[in-house]
C-alpha atoms as a printed R data frame, in Angstrom:
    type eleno elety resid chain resno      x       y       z
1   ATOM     1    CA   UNK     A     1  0.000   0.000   0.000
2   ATOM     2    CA   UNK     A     2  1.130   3.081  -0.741
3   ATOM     3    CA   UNK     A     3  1.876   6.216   1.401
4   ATOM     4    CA   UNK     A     4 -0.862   8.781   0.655
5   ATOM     5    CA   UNK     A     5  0.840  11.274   1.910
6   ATOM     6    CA   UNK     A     6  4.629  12.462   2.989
7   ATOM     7    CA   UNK     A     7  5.284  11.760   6.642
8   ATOM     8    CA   UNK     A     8  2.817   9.971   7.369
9   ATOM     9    CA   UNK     A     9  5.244   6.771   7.321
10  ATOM    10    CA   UNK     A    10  8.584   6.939   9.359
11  ATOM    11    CA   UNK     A    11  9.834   3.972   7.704
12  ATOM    12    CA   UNK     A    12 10.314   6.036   4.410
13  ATOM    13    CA   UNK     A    13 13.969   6.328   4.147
14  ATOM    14    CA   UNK     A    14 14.199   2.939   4.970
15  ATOM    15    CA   UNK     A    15 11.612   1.662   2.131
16  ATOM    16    CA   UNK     A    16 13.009   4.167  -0.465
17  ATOM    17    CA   UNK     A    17 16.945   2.441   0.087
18  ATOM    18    CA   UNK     A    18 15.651  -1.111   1.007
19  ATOM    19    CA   UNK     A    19 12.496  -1.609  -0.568
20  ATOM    20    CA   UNK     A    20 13.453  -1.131  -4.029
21  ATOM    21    CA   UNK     A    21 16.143  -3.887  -4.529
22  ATOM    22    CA   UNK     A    22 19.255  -2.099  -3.411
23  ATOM    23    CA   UNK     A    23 21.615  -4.645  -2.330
24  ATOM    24    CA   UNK     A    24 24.853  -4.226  -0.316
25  ATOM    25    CA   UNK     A    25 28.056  -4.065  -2.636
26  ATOM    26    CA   UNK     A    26 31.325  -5.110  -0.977
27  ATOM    27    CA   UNK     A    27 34.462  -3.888  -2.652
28  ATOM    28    CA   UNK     A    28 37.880  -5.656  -2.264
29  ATOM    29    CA   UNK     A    29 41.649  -4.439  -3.363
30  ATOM    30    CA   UNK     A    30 43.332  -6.971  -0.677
31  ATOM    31    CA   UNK     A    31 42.302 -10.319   1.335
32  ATOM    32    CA   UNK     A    32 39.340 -10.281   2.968
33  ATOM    33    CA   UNK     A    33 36.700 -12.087   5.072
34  ATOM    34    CA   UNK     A    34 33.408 -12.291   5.195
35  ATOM    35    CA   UNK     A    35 31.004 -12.827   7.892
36  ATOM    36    CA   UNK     A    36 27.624 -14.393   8.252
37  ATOM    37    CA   UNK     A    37 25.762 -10.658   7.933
38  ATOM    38    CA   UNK     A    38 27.391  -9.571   4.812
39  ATOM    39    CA   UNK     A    39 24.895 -12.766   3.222
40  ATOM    40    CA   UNK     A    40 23.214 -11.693   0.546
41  ATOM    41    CA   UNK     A    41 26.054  -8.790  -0.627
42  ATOM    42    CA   UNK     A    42 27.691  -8.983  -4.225
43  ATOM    43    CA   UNK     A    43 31.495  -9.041  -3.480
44  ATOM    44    CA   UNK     A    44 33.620  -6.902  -6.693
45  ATOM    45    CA   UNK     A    45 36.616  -9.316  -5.897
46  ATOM    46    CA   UNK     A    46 39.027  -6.779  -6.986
47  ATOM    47    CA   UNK     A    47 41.992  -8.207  -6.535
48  ATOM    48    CA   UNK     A    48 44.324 -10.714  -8.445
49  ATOM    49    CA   UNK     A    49 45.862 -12.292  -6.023
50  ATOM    50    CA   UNK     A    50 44.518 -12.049  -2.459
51  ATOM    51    CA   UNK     A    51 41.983 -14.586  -1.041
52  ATOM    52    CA   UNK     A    52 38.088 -14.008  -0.281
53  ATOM    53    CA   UNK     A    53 37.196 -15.553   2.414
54  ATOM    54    CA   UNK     A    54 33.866 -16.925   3.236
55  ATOM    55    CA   UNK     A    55 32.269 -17.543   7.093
56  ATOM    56    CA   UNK     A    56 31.052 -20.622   8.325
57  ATOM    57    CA   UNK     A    57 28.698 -22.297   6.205
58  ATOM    58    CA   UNK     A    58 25.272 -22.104   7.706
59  ATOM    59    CA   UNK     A    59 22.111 -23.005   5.298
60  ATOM    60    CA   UNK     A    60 20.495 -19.967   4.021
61  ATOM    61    CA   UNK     A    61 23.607 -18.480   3.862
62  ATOM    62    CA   UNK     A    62 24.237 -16.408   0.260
63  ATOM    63    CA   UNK     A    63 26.833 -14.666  -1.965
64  ATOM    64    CA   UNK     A    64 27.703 -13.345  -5.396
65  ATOM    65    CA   UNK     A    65 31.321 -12.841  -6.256
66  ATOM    66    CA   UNK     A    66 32.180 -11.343  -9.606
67  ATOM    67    CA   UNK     A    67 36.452 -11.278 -10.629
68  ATOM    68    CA   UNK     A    68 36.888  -7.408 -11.024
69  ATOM    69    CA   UNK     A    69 40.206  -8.071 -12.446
70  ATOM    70    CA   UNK     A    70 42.128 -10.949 -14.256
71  ATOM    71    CA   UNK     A    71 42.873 -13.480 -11.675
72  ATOM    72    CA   UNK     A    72 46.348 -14.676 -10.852
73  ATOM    73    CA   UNK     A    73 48.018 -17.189  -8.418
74  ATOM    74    CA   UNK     A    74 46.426 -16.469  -5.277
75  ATOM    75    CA   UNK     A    75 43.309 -15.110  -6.237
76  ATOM    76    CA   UNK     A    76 40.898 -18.030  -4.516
77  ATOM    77    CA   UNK     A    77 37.787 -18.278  -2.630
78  ATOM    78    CA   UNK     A    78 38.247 -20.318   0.970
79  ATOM    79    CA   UNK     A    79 35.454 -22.091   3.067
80  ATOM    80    CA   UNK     A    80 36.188 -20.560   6.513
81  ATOM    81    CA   UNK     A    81 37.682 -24.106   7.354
82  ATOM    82    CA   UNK     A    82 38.690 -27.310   6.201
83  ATOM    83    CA   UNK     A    83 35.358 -28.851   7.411
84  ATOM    84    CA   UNK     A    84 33.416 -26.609   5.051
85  ATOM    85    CA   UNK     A    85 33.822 -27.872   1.521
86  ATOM    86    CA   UNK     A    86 32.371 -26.747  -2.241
87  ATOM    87    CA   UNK     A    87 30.188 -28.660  -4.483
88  ATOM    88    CA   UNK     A    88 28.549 -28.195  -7.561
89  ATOM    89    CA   UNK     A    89 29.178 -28.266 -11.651
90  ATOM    90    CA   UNK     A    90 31.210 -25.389 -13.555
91  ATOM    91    CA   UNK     A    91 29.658 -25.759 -16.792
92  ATOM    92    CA   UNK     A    92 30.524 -23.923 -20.524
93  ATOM    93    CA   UNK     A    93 34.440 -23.811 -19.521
94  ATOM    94    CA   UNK     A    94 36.024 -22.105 -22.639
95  ATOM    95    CA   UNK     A    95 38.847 -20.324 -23.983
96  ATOM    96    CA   UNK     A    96 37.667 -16.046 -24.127
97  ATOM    97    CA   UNK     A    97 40.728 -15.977 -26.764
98  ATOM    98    CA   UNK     A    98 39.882 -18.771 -29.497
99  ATOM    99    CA   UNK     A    99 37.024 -20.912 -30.143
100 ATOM   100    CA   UNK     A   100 37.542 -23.665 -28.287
101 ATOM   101    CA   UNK     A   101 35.930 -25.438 -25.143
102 ATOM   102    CA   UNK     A   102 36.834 -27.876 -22.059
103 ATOM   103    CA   UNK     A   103 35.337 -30.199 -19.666
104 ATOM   104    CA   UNK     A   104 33.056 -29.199 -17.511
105 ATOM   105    CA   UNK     A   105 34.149 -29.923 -13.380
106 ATOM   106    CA   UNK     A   106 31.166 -32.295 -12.099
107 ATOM   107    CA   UNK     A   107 31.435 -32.507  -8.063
108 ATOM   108    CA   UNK     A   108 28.575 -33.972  -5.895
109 ATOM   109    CA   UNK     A   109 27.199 -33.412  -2.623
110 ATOM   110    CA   UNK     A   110 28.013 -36.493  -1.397
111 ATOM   111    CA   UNK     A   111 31.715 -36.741  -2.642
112 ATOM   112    CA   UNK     A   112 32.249 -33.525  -1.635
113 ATOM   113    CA   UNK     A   113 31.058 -33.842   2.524
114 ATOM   114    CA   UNK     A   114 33.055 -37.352   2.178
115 ATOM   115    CA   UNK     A   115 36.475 -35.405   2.000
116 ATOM   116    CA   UNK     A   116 35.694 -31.811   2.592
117 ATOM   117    CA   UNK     A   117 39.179 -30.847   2.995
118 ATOM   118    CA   UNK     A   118 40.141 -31.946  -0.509
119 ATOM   119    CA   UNK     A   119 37.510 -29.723  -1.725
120 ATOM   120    CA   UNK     A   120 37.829 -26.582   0.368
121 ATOM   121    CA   UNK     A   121 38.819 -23.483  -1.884
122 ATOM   122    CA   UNK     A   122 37.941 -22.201  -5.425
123 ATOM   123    CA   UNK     A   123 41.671 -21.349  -7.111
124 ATOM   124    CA   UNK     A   124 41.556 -19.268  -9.793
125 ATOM   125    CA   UNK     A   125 44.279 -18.371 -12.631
126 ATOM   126    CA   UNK     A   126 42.867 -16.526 -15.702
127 ATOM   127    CA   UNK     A   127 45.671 -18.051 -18.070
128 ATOM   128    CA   UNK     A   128 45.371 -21.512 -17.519
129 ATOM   129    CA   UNK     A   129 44.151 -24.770 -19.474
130 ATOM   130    CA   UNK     A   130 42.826 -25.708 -15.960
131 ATOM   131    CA   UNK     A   131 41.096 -22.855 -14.012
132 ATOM   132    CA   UNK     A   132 40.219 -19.856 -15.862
133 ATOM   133    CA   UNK     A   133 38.643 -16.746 -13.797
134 ATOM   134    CA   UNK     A   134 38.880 -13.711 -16.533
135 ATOM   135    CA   UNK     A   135 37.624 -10.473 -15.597
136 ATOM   136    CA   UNK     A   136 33.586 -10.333 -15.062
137 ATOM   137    CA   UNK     A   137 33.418 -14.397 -13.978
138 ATOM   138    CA   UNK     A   138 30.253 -14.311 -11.466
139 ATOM   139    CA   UNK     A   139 30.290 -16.980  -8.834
140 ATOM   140    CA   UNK     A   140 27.159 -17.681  -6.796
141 ATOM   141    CA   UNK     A   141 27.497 -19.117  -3.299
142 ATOM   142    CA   UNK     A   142 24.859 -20.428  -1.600
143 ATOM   143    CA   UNK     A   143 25.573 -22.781   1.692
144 ATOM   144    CA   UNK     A   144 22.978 -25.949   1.276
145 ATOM   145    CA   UNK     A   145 23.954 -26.858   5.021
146 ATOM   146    CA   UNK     A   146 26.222 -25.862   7.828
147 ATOM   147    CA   UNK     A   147 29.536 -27.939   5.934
148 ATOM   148    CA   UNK     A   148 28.313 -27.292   2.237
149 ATOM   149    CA   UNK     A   149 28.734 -24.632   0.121
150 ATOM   150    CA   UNK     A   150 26.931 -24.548  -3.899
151 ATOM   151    CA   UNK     A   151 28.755 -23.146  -6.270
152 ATOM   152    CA   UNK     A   152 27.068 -21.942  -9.954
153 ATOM   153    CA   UNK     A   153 28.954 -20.355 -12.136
154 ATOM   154    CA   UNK     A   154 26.876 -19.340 -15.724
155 ATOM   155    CA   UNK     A   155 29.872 -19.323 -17.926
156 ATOM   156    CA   UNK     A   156 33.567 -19.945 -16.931
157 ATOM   157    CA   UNK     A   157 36.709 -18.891 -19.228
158 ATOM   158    CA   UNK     A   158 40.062 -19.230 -19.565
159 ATOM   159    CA   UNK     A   159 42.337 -16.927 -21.297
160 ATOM   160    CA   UNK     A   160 43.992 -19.630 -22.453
161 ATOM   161    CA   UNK     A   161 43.919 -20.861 -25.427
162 ATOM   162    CA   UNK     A   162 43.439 -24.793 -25.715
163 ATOM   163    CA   UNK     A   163 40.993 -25.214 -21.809
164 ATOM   164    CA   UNK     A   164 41.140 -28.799 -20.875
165 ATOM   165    CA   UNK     A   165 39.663 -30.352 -17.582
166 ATOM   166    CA   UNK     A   166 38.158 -27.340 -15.060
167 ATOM   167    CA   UNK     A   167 39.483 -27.894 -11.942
168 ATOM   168    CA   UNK     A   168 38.582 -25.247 -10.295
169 ATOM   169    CA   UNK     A   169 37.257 -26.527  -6.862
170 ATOM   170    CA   UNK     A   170 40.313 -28.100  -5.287
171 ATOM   171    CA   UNK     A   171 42.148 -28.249  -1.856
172 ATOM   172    CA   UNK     A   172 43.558 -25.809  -0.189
């Protein structure tokens, strides 16, 4: 319902900022760490070689991450521990510098909560036949239960040019 007239609603400033889709934007140019109430914030990993750090998965919990720059050695995504883990499939893994595509990474639930530690950070290199992250990747996060994080990615790219196997959620 709307407000009839100004005033008459103290919760205006709020609505106007909140109400409307405005989301919180996190910016980073070094390492970082998240906690549980930045959920729901797009992270501009700016960076190309400092870790993002997420908190303790708990259910519910959510995050976009888009590369703001080409990714280099170092440039990864860490569960808050080695108990937490990542799971999903990073699908469409091609080359952003010739016309050529790899294999998708396919990694259940169920082998990933069997050896979390093995599958505990996203590691991302932008020239590489293996991991790709070029500038503008977007990584959703969404923890599925308190040791479990999703992972969708739309498109993955390497700026390499022959891509083979993604491997892009590995160990620590």
């Amino acid at each position: 319902m709307a407000n009839p007239l100004y005033g008459q609603n103290k919760n205006d400033d709020d609505m106007a900022l909140y109400g409307r889709g405005k989301e919180n934007i996190i910016i980073t140019t070094a390492a970082h760490t998240l906690v549980a109430d930045d959920s729901g914030s797009t992270i501009l990993h700016n960076v190309a070689d400092a870790a993002l750090t997420l908190p303790a998965a708990a259910a519910g919990l959510k995050f976009k991450v888009i590369l703001g720059i080409e990714s280099t050695a170092g440039c990864n995504i860490l569960t808050a521990s080695a108990a937490d883990c990542f799971f999903g499939t990073i699908p469409l893994y091609s080359s952003d510098t010739a016309d050529q595509t790899g294999v998708a990474q396919q990694l259940t639930y169920a082998v990933s909560i069997a050896a979390p530690a093995s599958y505990d950070a996203l590691k991302f290199v932008a020239a590489t036949t293996t991991i790709g992250g070029v500038v503008g990747t977007v990584v959703h996060l969404t923890a599925v239960s308190g040791v479990a994080w999703y992972v969708s990615i739309p498109q993955h790219m390497t700026s390499d040019n022959n891509p083979g196997t993604c491997a892009l959620i590995v160990a620590r």
